[in-house]
N, CA, C and O atoms as CSV, one atom per row, in Angstrom:
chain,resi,resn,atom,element,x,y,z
A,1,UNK,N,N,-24.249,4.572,34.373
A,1,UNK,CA,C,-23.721,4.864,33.054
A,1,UNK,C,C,-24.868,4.855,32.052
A,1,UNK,O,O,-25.854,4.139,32.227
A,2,UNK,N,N,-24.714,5.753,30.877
A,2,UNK,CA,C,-25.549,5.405,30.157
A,2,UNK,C,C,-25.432,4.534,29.389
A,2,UNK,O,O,-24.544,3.703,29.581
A,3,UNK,N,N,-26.505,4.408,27.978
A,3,UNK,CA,C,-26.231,3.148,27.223
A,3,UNK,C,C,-25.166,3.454,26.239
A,3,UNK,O,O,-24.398,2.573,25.854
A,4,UNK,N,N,-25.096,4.727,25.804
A,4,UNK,CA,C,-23.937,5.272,24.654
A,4,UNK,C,C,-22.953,5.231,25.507
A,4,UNK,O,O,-21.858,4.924,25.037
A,5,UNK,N,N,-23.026,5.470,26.719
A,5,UNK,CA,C,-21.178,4.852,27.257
A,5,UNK,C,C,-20.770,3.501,27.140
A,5,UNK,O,O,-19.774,3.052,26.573
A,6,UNK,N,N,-21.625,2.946,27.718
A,6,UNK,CA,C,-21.424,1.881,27.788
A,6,UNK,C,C,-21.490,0.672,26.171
A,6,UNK,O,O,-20.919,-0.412,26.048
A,7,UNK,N,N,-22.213,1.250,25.356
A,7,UNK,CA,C,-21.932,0.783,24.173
A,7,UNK,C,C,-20.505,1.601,23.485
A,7,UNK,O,O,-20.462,1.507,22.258
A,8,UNK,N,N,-19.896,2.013,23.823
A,8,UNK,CA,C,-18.732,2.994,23.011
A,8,UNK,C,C,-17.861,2.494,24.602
A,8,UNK,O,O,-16.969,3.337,24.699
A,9,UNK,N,N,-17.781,1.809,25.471
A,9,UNK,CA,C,-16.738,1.370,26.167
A,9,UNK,C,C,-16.642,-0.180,26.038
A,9,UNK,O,O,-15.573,-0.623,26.458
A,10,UNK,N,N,-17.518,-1.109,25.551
A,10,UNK,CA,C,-17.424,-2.023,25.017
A,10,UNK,C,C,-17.103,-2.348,23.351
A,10,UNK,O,O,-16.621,-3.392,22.913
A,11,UNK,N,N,-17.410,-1.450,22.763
A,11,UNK,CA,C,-16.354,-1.021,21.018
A,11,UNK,C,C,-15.149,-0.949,21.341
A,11,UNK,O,O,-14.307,-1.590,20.712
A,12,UNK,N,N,-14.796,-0.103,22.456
A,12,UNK,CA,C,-13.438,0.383,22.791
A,12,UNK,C,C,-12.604,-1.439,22.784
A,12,UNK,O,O,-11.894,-1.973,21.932
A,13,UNK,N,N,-13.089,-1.924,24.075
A,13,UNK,CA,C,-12.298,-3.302,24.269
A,13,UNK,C,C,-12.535,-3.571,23.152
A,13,UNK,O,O,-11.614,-3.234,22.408
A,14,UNK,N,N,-13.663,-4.206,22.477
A,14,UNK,CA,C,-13.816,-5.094,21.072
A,14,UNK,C,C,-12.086,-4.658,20.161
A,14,UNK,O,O,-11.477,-5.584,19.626
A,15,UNK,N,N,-11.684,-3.651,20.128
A,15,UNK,CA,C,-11.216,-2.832,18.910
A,15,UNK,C,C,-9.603,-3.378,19.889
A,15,UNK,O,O,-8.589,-3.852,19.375
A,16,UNK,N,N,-9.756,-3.207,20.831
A,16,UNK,CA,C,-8.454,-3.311,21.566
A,16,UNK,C,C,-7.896,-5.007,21.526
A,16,UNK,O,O,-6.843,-5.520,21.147
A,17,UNK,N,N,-8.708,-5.358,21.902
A,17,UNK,CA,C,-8.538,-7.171,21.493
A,17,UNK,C,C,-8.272,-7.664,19.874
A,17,UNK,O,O,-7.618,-8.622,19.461
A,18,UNK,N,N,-8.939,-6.761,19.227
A,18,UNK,CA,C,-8.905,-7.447,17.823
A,18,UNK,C,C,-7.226,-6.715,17.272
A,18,UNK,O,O,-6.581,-7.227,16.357
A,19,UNK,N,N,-6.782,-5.540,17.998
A,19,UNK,CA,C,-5.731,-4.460,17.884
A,19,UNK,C,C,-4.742,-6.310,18.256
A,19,UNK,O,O,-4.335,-6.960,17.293
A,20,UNK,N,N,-4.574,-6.738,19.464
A,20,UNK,CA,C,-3.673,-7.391,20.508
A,20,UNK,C,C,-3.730,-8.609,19.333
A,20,UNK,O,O,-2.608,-8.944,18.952
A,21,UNK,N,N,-4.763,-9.265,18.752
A,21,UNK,CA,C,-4.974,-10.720,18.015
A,21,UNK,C,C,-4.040,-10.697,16.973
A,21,UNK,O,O,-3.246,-11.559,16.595
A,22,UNK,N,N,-4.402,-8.912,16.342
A,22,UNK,CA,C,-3.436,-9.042,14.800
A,22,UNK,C,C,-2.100,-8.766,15.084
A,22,UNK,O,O,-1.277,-9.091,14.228
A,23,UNK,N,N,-1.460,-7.885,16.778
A,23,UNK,CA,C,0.074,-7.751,16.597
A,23,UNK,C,C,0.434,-9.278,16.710
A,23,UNK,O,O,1.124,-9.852,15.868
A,24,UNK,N,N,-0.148,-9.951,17.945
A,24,UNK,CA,C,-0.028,-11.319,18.143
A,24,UNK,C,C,0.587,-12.388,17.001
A,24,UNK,O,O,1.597,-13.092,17.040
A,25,UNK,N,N,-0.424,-12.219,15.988
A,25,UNK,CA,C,-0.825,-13.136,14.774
A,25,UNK,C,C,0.796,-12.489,14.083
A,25,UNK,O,O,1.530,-13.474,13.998
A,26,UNK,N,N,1.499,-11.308,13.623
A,26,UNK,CA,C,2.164,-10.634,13.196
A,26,UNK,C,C,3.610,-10.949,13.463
A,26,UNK,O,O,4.506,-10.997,12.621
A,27,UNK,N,N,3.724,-11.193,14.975
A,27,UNK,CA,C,4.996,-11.993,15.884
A,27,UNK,C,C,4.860,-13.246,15.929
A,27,UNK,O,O,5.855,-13.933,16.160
A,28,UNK,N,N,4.120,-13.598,15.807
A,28,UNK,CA,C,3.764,-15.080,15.701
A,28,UNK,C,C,5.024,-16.000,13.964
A,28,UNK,O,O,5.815,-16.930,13.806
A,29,UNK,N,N,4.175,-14.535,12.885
A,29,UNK,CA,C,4.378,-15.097,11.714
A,29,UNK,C,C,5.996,-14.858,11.558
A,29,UNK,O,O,6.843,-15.614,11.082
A,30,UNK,N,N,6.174,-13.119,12.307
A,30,UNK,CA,C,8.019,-13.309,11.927
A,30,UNK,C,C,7.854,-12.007,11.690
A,30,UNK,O,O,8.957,-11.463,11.634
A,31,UNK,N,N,6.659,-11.000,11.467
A,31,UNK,CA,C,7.263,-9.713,10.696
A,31,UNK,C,C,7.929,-8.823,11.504
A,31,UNK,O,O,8.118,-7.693,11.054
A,32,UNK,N,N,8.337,-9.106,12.637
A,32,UNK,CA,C,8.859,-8.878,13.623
A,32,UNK,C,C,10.432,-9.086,13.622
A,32,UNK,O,O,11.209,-8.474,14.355
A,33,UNK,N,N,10.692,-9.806,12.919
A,33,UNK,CA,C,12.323,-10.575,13.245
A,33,UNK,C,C,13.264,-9.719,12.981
A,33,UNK,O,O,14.098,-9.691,13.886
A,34,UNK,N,N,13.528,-8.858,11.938
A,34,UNK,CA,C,14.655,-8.126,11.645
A,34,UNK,C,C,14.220,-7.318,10.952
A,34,UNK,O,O,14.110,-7.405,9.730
A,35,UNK,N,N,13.871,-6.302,11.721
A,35,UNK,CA,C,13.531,-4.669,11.300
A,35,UNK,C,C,14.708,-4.041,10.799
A,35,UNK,O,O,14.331,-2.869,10.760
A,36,UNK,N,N,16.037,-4.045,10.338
A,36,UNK,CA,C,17.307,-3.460,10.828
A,36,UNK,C,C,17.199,-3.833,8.868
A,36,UNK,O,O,16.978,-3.048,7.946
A,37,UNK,N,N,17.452,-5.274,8.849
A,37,UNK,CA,C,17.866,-5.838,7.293
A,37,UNK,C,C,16.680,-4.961,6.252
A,37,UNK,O,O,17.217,-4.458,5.265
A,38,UNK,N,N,15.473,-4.778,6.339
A,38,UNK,CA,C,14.655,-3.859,5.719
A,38,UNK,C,C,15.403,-2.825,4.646
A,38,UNK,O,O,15.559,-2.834,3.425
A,39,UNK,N,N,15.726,-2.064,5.567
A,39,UNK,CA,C,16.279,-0.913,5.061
A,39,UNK,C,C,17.373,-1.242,4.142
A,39,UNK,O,O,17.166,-0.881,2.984
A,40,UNK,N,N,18.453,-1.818,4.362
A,40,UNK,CA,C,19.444,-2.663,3.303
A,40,UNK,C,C,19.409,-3.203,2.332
A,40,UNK,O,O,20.423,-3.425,1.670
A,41,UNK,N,N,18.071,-3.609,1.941
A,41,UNK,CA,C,17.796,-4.560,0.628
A,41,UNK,C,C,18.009,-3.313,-0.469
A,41,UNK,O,O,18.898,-3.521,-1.294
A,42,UNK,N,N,17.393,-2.215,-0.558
A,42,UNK,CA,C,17.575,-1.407,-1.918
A,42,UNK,C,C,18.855,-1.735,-2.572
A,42,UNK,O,O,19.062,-1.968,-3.762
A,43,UNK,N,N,19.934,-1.702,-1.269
A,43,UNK,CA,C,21.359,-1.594,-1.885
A,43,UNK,C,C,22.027,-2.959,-2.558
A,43,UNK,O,O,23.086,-2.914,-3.185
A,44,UNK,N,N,21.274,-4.170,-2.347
A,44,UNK,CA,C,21.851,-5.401,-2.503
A,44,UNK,C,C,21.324,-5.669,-4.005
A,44,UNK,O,O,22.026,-6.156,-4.891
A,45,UNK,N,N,19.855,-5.240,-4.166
A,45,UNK,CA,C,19.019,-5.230,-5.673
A,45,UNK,C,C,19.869,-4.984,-6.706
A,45,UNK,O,O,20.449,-3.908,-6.560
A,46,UNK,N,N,20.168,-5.586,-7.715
A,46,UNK,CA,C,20.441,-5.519,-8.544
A,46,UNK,C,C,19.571,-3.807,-9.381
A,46,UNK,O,O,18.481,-3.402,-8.977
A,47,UNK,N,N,20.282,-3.170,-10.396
A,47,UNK,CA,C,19.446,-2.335,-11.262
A,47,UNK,C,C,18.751,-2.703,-12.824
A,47,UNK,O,O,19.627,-2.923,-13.660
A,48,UNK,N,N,17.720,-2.777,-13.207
A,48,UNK,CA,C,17.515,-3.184,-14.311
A,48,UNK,C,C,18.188,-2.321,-15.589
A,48,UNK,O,O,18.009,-2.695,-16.749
């Protein structure tokens, strides 16, 4: 292999791990929990 592969296939993982840390970190916190209620809040808001 050369060195530009092999430096641009080790970016690749770097980018893929740091991709896996932040969904991780994301489910971890909850932003995950109820995708469904999202959409519903406009209607519950009060109008100024």
């Amino acid at each position: 292999m050369t060195e530009m592969t092999l430096m641009l296939l080790v970016a690749g993982l770097v980018l893929a791990v740091v991709a896996l840390g932040v969904f991780a970190y994301a489910a971890r916190q909850g932003q995950f929990d109820d995708l469904e209620e999202v959409k519903f809040q406009m209607f519950r808001e009060e109008t100024r």
